[in-house]
C-alpha positions in Angstrom: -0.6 -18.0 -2.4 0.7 -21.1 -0.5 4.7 -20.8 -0.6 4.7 -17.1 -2.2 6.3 -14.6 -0.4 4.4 -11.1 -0.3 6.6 -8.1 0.8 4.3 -5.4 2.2 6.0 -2.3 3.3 3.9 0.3 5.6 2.5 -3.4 6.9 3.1 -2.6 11.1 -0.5 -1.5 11.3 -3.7 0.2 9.2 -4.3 -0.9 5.8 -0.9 -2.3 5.4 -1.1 -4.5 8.4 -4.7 -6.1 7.2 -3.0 -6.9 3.7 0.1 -9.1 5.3 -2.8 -10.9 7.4 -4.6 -11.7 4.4 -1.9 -12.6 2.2 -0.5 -14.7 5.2 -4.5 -16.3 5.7 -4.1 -17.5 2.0 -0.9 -19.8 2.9 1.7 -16.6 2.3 5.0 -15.9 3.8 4.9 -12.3 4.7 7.4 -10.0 5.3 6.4 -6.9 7.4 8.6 -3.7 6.2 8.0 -0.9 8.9 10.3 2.0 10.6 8.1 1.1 13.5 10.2 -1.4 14.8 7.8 -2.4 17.7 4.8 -1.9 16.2 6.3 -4.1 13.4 7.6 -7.0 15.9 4.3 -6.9 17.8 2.6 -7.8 14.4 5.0 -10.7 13.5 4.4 -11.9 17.0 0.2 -12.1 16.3 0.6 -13.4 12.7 3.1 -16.3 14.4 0.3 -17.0 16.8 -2.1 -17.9 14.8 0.4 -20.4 12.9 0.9 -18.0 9.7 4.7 -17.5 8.9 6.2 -13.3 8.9 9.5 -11.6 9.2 10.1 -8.3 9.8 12.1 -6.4 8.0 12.8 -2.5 9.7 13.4 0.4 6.7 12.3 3.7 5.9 11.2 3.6 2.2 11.8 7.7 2.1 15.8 6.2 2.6 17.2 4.4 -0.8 19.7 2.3 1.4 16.8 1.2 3.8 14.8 0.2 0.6 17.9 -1.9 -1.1 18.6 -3.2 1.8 14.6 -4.4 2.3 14.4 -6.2 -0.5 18.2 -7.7 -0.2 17.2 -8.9 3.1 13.6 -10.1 2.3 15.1 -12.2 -0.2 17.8 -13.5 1.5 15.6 -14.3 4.2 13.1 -16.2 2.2 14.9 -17.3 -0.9 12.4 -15.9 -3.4 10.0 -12.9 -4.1 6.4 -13.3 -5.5 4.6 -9.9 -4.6 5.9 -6.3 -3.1 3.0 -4.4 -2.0 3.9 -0.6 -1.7 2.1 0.6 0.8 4.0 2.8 2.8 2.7 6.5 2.5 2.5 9.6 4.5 0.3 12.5 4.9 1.6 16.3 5.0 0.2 18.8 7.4 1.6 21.8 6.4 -0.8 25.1 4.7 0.4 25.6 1.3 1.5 29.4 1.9 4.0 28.7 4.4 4.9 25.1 4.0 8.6 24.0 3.9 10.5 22.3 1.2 11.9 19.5 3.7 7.9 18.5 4.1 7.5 18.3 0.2 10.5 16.1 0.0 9.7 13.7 2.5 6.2 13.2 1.3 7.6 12.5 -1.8 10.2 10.1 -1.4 8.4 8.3 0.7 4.8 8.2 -1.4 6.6 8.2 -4.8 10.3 7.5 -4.8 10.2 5.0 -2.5 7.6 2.9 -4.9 10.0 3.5 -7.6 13.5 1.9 -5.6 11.5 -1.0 -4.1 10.3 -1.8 -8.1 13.7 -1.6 -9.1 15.3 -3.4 -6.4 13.2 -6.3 -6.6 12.2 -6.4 -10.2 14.7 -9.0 -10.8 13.5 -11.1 -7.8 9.9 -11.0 -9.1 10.8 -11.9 -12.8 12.1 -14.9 -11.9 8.8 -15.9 -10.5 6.7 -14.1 -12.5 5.7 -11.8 -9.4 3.4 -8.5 -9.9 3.6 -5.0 -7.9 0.5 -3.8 -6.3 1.2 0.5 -5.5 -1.3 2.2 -3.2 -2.1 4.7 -4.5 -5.5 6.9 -3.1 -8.3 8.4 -4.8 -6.8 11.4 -3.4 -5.0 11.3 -6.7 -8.1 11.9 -8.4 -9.7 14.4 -6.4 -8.5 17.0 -3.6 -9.0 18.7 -0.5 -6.9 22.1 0.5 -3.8 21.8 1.1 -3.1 18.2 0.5 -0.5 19.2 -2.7 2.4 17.1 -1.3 0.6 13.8 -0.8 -2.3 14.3 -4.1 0.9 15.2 -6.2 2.9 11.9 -4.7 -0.4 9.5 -5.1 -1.1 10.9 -8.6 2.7 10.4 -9.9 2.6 6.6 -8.3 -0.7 6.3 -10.6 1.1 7.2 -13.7 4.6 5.1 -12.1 2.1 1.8 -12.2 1.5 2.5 -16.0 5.2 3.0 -17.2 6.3 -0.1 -14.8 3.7 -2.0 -16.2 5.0 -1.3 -19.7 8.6 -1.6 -19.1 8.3 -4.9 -17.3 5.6 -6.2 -19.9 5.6 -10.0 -20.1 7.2 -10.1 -16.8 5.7 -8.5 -14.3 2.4 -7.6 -14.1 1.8 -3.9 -12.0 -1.6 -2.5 -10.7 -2.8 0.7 -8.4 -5.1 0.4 -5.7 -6.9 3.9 -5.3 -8.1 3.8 -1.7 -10.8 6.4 -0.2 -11.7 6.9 2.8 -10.8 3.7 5.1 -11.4 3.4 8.5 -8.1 1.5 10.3 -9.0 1.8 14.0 -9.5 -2.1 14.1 -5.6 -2.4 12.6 -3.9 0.3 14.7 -2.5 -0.2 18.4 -3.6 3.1 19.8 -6.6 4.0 21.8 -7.4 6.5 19.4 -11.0 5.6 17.9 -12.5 8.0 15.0 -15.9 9.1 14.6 -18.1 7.8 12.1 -21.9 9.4 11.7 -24.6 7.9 9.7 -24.2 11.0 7.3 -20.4 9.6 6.6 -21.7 6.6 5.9 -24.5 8.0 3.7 -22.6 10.1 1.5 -21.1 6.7 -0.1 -22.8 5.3 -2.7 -22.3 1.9 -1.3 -23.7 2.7 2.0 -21.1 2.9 4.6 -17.2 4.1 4.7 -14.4 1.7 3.9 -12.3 -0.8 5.6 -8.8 -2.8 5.7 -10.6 -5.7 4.6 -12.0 -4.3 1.0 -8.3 -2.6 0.2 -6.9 -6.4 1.1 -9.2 -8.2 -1.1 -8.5 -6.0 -4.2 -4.9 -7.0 -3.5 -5.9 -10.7 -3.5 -7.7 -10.4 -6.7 -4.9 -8.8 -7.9 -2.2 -11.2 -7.4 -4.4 -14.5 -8.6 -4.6 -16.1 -11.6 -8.1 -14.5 -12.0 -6.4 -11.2 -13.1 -3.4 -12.5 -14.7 -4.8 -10.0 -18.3 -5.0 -7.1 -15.7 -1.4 -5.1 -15.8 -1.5 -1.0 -15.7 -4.6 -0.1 -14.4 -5.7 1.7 -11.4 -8.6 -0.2 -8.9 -10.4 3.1 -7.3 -12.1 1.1 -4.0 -13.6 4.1 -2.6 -17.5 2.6 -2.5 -18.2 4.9 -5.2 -17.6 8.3 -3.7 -15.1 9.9 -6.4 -18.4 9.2 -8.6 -21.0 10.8 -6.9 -21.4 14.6 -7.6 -22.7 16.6 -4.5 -23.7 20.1 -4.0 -24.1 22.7 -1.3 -27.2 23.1 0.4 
């Protein structure tokens, strides 16, 4: 990835965060997209200390302007565009009977329409360097828990976004999904806030423990080499095998 330039958005902290330090570990110049201007700055600042090159870029992907303007600026910035990571997503929190339509909005244009602008904004930008997209999607998209409508319906339409990009852009630009599950970001997060993790969380994953920044940042790795250059429309589910493993009630 030396002289590439990898535009994560979501990257102030969690998941997104771990993926511009990796991308910036492999010789990358990363551009942190945020709406957490200080959260964003602060990361910047520790990327810059360790000698690994990062701009910050503020937007709100859930705003088309902030998106355009992301991507304008990224470029303008750095001259060139190699990989736009979409990883900026948000929960909702709202019960189903009683939930507002400005909460099912939001979700969605920030988990699916914002994908959709950033792809089209910097399309151009990654066809002349024969970029690829990388969407986050979740394995949330696969599987559900109550009440969770807004964000599984946003991560599943990102799922079947990353096929119809990857055929519209064929030849040009390769597109993947990551499929997350459940990911443990306290080490990537600035607050004290620390969760919980038994042995029987652990247990219930066929690979023996919960997940971490670190395996969502090497699938993106993978994804953007050479290695992978015949892998374009597919979905990576990096979940340590839980969407697989049936389980029944006591």
């Amino acid at each position: 990835m030396t002289d590439s330039v990898v535009l994560v958005t979501g990257a102030a902290e969690g998941i997104g965060a771990c993926i511009a330090a990796t991308f910036a570990d492999g010789g990358a110049r990363v551009v942190i997209a945020d709406v957490n201007m200080k959260a964003g700055l602060r990361r910047c600042r520790e990327l810059a200390a360790k000698g690994f090159t990062a701009e910050f870029i503020r937007a709100d992907v859930g705003k088309p302007g902030d998106v355009n303007r992301m991507v304008r600026e990224a470029v303008r910035r750095c001259g060139r565009l190699d990989v736009l990571v979409n990883n900026a997503g948000i929960g909702s929190g709202e019960p189903f009977a009683t939930r507002r339509r400005s909460e099912w909005d939001r979700v969605l244009n920030v988990n699916l329409r914002g994908p959709y602008l950033a792809a089209q904004a910097a399309t151009p930008h990654l066809t002349k360097t024969r970029g690829c997209i990388i969407n986050i999607a979740s394995s949330r998209a696969l599987q559900s828990e109550p009440d969770t409508e807004p964000y599984s319906a946003s991560k599943g339409g990102l799922l079947a976004l990353t096929h119809a990009l990857a055929v519209t852009l064929a030849g040009k630009v390769r597109v993947n999904a990551i499929l997350p599950g459940w990911i443990v970001t306290d080490g990537w997060r600035y607050d004290r806030h620390r969760t919980t993790v038994t042995r029987a969380d652990h247990a219930q994953h066929p690979a023996g423990r919960v997940g971490k920044p670190e395996d969502i940042a090497a699938a993106c790795r993978y994804l953007t080499s050479t290695e992978a250059g015949f892998v374009t429309g597919q979905q990576l589910i990096v979940d340590g095998g839980m969407t697989r493993r049936m389980i029944y009630s006591a």
